[in-house]
ROSE-163971 format. One line per field, with one value per residue: residue number from 1; chain; z, y, x of N, C-alpha, C in turn; residue in one letter. Coordinates in Angstrom, 3 decimals. Example, Ala and Ser with C-alpha at 12.3 -4.5 7.8 and 13.67 -1.06 7.14 Angstrom:
BEGIN
num: [1, 2]
cadena: [A, A]
n.z: [7.800, 7.080]
n.y: [-5.690, -2.250]
n.x: [13.190, 12.850]
ca.z: [7.800, 7.140]
ca.y: [-4.500, -1.060]
ca.x: [12.300, 13.670]
c.z: [7.800, 7.870]
c.y: [-3.300, 0.030]
c.x: [13.200, 12.900]
residuo: [a, s]
END
This chain:
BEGIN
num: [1, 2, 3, 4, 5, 6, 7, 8, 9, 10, 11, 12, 13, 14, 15, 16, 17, 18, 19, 20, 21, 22, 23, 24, 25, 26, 27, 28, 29, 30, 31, 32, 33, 34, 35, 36, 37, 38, 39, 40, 41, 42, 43, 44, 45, 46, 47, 48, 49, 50, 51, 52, 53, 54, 55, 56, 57, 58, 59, 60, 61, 62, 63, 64, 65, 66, 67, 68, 69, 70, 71, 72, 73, 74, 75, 76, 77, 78, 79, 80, 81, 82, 83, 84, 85, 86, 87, 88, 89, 90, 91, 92, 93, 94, 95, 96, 97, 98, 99, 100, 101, 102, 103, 104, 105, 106, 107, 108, 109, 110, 111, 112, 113, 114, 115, 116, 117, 118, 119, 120, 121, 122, 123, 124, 125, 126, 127, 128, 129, 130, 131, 132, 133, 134, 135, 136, 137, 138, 139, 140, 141, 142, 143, 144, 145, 146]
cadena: [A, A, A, A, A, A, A, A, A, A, A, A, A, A, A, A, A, A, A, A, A, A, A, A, A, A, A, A, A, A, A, A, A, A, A, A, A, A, A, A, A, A, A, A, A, A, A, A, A, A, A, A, A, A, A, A, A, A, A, A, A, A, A, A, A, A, A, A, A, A, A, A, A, A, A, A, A, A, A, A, A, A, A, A, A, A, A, A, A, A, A, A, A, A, A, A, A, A, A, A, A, A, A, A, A, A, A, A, A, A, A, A, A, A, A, A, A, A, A, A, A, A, A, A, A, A, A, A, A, A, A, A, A, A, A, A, A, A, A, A, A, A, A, A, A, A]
n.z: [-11.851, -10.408, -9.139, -6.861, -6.463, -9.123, -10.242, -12.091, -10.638, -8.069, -4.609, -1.262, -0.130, -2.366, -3.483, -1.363, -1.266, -3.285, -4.672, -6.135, -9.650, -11.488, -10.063, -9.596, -12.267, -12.491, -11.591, -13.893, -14.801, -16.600, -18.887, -16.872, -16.443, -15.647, -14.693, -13.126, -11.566, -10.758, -9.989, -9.056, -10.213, -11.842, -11.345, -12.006, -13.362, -16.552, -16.233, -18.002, -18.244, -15.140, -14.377, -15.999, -14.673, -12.149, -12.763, -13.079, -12.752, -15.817, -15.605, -12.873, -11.456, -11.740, -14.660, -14.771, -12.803, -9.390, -8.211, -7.551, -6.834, -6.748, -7.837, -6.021, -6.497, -6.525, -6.360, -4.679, -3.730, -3.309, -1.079, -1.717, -2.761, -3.218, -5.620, -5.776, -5.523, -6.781, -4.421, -5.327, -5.587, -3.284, -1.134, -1.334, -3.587, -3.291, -1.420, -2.172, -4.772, -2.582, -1.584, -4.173, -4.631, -2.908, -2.825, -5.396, -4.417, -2.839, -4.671, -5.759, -4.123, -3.264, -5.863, -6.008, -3.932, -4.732, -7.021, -6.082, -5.462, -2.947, -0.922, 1.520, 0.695, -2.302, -4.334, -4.023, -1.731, -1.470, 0.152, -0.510, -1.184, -2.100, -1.301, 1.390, 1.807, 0.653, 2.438, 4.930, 3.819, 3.383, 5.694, 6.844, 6.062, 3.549, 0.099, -1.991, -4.067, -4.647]
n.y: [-36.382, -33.605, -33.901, -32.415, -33.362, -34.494, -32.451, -29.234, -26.995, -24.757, -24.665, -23.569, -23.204, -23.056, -20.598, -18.874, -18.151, -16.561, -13.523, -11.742, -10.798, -13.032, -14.734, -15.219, -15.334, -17.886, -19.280, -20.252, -19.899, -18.118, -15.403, -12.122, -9.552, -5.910, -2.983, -0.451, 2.586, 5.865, 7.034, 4.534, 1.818, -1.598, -4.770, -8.535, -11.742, -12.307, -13.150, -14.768, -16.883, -17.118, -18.723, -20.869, -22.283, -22.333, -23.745, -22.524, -20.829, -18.476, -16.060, -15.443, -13.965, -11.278, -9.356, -9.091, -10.222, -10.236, -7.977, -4.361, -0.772, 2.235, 5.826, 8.829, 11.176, 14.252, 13.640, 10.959, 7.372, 5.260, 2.672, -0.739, -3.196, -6.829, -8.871, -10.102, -11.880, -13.954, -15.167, -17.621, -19.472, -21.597, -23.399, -25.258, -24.236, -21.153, -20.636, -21.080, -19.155, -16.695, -16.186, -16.319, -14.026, -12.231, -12.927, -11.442, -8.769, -8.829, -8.450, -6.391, -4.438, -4.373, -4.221, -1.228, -0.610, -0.884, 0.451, 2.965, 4.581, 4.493, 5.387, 7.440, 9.822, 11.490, 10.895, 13.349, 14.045, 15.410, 15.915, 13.169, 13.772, 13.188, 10.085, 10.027, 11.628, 9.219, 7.041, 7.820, 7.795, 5.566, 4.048, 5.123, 3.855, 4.580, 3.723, 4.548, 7.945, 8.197]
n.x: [46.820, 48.561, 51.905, 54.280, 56.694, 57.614, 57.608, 58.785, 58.839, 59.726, 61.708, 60.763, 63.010, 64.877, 63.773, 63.794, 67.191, 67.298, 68.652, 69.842, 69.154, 70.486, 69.772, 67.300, 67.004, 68.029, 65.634, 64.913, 62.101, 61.230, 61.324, 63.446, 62.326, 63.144, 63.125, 64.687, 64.444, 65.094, 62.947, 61.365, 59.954, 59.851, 60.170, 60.827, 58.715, 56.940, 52.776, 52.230, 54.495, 54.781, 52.600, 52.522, 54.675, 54.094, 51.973, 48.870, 45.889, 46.976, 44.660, 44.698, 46.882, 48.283, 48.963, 52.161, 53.791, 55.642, 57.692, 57.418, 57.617, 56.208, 56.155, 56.467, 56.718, 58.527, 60.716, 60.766, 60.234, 57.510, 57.008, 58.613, 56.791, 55.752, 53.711, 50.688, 47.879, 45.265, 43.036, 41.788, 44.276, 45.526, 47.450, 50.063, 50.835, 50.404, 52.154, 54.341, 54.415, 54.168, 56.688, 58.000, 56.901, 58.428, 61.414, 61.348, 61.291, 63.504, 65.293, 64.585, 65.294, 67.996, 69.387, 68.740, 70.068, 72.531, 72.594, 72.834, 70.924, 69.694, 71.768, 73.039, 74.366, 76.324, 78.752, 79.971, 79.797, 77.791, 74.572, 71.812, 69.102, 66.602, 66.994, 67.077, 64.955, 62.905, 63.662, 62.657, 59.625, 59.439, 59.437, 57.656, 55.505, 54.333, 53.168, 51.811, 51.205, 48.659]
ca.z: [-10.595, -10.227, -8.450, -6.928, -6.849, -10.483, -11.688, -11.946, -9.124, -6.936, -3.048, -0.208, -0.024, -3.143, -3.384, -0.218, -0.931, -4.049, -3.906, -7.531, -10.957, -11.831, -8.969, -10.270, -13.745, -12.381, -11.235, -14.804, -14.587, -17.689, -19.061, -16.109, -16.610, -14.715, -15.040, -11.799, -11.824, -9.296, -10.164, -8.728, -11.474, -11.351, -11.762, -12.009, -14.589, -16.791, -15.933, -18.365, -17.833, -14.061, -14.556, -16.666, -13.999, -11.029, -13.382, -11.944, -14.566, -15.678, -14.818, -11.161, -11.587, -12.369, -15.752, -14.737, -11.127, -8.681, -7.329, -7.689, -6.571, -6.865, -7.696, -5.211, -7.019, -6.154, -6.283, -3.563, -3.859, -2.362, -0.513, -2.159, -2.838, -4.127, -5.982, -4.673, -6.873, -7.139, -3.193, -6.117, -5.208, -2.277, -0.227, -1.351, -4.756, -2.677, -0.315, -3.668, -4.706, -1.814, -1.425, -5.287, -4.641, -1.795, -3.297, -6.355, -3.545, -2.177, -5.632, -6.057, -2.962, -3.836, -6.893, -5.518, -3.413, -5.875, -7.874, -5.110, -4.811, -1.177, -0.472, 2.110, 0.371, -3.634, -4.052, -4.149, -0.516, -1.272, 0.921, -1.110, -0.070, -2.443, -0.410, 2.691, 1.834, 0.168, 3.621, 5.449, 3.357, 3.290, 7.202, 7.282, 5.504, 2.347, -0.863, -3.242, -3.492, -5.086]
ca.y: [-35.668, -33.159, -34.208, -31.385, -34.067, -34.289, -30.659, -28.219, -26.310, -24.365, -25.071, -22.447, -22.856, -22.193, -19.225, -18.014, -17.855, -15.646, -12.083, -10.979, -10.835, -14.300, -15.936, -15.149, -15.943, -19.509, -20.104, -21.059, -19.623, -17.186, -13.962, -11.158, -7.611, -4.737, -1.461, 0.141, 3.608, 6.507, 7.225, 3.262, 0.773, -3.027, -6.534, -9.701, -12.083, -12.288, -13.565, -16.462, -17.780, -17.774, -19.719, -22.224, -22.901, -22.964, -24.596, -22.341, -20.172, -16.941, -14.812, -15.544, -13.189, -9.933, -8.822, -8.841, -10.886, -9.720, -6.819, -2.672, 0.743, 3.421, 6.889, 9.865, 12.603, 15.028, 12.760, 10.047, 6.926, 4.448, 1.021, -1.957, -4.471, -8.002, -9.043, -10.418, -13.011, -14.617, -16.352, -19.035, -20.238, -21.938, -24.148, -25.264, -22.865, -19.918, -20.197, -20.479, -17.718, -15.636, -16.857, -15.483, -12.025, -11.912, -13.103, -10.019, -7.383, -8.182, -8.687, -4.945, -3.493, -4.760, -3.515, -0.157, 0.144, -1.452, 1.470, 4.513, 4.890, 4.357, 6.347, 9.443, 11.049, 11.561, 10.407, 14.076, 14.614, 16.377, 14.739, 12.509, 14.583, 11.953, 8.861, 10.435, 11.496, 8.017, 6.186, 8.499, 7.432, 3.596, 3.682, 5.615, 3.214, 5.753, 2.912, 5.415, 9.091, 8.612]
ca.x: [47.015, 49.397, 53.081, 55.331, 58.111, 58.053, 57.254, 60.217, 58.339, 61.123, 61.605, 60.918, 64.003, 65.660, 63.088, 64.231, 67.904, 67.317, 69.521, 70.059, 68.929, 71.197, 69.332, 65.848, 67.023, 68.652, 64.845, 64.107, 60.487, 61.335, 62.540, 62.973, 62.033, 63.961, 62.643, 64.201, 65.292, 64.580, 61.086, 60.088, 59.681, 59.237, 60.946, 59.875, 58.394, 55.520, 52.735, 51.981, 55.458, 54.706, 50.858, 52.591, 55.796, 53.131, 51.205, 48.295, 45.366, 47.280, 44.185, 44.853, 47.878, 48.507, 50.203, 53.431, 54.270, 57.305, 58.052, 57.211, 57.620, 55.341, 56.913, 55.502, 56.769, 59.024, 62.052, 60.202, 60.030, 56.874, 57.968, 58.445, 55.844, 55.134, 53.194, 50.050, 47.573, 43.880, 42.956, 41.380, 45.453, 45.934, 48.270, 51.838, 51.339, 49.997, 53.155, 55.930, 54.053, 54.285, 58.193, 58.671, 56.936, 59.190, 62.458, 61.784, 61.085, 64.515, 66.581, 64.774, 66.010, 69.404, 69.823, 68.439, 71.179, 73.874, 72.757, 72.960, 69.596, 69.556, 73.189, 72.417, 75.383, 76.027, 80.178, 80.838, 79.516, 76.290, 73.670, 70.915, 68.087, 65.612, 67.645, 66.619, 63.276, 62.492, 63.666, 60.904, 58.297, 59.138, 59.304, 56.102, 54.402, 53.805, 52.943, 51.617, 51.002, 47.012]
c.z: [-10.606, -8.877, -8.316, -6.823, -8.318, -11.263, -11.441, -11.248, -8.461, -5.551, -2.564, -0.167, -1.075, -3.370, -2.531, -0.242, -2.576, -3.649, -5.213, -8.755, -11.513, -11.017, -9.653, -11.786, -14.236, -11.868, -12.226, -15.167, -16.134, -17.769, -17.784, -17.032, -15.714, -15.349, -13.660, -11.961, -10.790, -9.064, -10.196, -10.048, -11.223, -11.776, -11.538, -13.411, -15.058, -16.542, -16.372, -18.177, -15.700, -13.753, -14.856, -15.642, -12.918, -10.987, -11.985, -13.181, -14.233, -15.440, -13.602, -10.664, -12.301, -13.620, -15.870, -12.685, -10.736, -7.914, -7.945, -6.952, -7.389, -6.954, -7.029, -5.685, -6.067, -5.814, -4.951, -3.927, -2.969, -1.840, -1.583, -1.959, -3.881, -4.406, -5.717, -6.113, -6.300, -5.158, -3.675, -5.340, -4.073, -1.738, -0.780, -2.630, -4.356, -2.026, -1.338, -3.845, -4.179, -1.588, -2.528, -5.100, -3.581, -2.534, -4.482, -5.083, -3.198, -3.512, -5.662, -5.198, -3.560, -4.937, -7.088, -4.934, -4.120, -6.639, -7.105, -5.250, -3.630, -0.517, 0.279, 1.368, -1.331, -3.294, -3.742, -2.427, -0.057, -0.327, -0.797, -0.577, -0.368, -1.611, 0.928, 2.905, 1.606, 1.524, 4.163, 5.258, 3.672, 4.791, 7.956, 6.733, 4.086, 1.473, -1.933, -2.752, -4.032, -4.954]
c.y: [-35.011, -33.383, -32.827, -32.156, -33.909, -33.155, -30.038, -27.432, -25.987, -24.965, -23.829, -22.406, -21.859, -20.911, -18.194, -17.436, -17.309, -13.711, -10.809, -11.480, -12.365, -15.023, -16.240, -16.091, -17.737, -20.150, -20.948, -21.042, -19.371, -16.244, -12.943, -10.321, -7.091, -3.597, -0.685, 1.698, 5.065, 7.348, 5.489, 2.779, -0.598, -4.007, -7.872, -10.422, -11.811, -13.266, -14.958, -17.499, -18.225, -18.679, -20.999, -22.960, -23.252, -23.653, -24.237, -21.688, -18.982, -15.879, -14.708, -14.202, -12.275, -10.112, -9.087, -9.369, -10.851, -8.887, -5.446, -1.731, 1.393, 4.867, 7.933, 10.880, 13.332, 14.227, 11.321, 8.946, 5.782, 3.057, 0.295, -3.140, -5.179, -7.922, -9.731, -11.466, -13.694, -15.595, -17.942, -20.291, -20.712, -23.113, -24.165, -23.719, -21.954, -19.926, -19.796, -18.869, -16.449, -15.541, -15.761, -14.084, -12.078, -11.743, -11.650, -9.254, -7.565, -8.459, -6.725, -4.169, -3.950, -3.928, -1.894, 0.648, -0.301, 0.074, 2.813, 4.685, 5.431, 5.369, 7.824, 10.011, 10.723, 11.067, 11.800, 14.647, 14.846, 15.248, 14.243, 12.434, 13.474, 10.568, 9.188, 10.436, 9.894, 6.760, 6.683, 7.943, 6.121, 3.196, 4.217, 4.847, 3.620, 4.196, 3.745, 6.682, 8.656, 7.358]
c.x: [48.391, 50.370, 54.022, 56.858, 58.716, 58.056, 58.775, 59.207, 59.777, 60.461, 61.031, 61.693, 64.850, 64.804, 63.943, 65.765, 68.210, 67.929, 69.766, 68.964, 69.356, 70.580, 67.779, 66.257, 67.402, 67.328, 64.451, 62.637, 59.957, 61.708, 62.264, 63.440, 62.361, 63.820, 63.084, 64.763, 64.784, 63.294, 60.402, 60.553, 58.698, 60.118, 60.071, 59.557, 56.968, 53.969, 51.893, 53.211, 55.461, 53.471, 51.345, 53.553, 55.252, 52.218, 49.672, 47.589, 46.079, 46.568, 44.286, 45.681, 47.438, 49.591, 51.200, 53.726, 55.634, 56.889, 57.584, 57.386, 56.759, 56.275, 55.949, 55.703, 58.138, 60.454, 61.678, 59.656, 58.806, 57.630, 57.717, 57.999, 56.021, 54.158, 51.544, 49.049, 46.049, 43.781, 42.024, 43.023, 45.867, 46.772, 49.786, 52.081, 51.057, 51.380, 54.368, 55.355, 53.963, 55.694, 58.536, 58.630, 58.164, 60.899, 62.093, 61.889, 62.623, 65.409, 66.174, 65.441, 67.556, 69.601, 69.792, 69.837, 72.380, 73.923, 72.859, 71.973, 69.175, 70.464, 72.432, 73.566, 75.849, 77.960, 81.227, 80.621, 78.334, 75.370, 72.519, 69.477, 66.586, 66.157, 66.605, 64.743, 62.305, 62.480, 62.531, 60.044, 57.985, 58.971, 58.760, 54.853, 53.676, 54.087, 52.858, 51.305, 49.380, 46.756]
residuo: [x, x, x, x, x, x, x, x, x, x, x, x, x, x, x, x, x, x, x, x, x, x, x, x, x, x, x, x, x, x, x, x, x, x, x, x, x, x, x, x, x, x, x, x, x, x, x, x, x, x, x, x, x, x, x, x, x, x, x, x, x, x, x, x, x, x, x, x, x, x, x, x, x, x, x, x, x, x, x, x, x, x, x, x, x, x, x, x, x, x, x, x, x, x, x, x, x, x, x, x, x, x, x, x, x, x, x, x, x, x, x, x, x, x, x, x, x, x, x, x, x, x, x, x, x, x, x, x, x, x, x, x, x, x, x, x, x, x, x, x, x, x, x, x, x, x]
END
C-alpha cells in the first residue's frame, strides 16, 4: 500500500511556495526544460520523471507536464496554461498535480517578466507594442490563435 508519509511526494505547500527555476529544480522531481522566448514556449518536466515522483502511469500525462504558451502570431502571445492530466488521477495526487501545473505557470510568468517580455516600454522608451498587445489577449481570454 502506498504511504505519502514515506514517498518523497512534495506538500501543497512546498508546491505552493515555488517562484523560480531553482525552486522547481529543489522539487527533486527531475531535469526542467525552459523553452520561453517571445513566440510562447513551455517549462516544466518530463513526463516519465513526473509518473515515477507521483508514482502515477506516465500515459495519464502529457509529454511534457508544466506550463505553456501558445504563440498567436504577429508578435502575440496566448495566456499561460498548466498542464492538465488523465481524471484516471484522483484525490491527494490529482491536487499535487494541479499545485505543480500551477507552481510552472507562475515560475513562467516570472521569468517572462525577468526577461522584458511583459515591459510596456523597450529601455530606450519605445512603447512594447507586442507587451501591450499580449496583455489584451491574456485578459481577453485569447489561449490560441487555431
Amino acid at each position: 500500500m502506498f504511504n505519502l508519509k514515506q514517498s518523497k511526494m512534495k506538500t501543497l505547500k512546498e508546491l505552493r511556495a515555488v517562484q523560480t527555476i531553482d525552486d522547481l529544480e529543489d522539487l527533486e522531481i527531475g531535469s526542467v526544460y525552459c523553452d520561453i522566448s517571445h513566440r510562447g514556449g513551455g517549462l516544466g518536466f518530463y513526463s516519465e520523471d513526473v509518473a515515477s515522483h507521483f508514482e502515477v502511469e506516465r500515459f495519464y500525462l502529457p509529454p511534457k507536464f508544466g506550463a505553456g504558451c501558445n504563440y498567436l502570431g504577429g508578435g502575440l502571445r496566448g495566456s499561460i496554461f498548466g498542464s492538465t492530466f488523465s481524471d484516471k488521477i484522483i484525490g491527494r495526487k490529482a491536487a499535487l498535480l494541479k499545485e505543480l501545473a500551477s507552481a510552472c505557470v507562475r515560475v513562467y510568468e516570472n521569468i517572462e517578466n525577468e526577461d522584458g517580455l511583459n515591459d510596456e516600454e523597450y529601455p530606450d522608451g519605445e512603447t512594447n507594442w507586442e507587451a501591450l498587445g499580449t496583455r489584451k489577449c491574456r485578459n481577453s481570454g485569447i489561449r490560441r490563435a487555431y
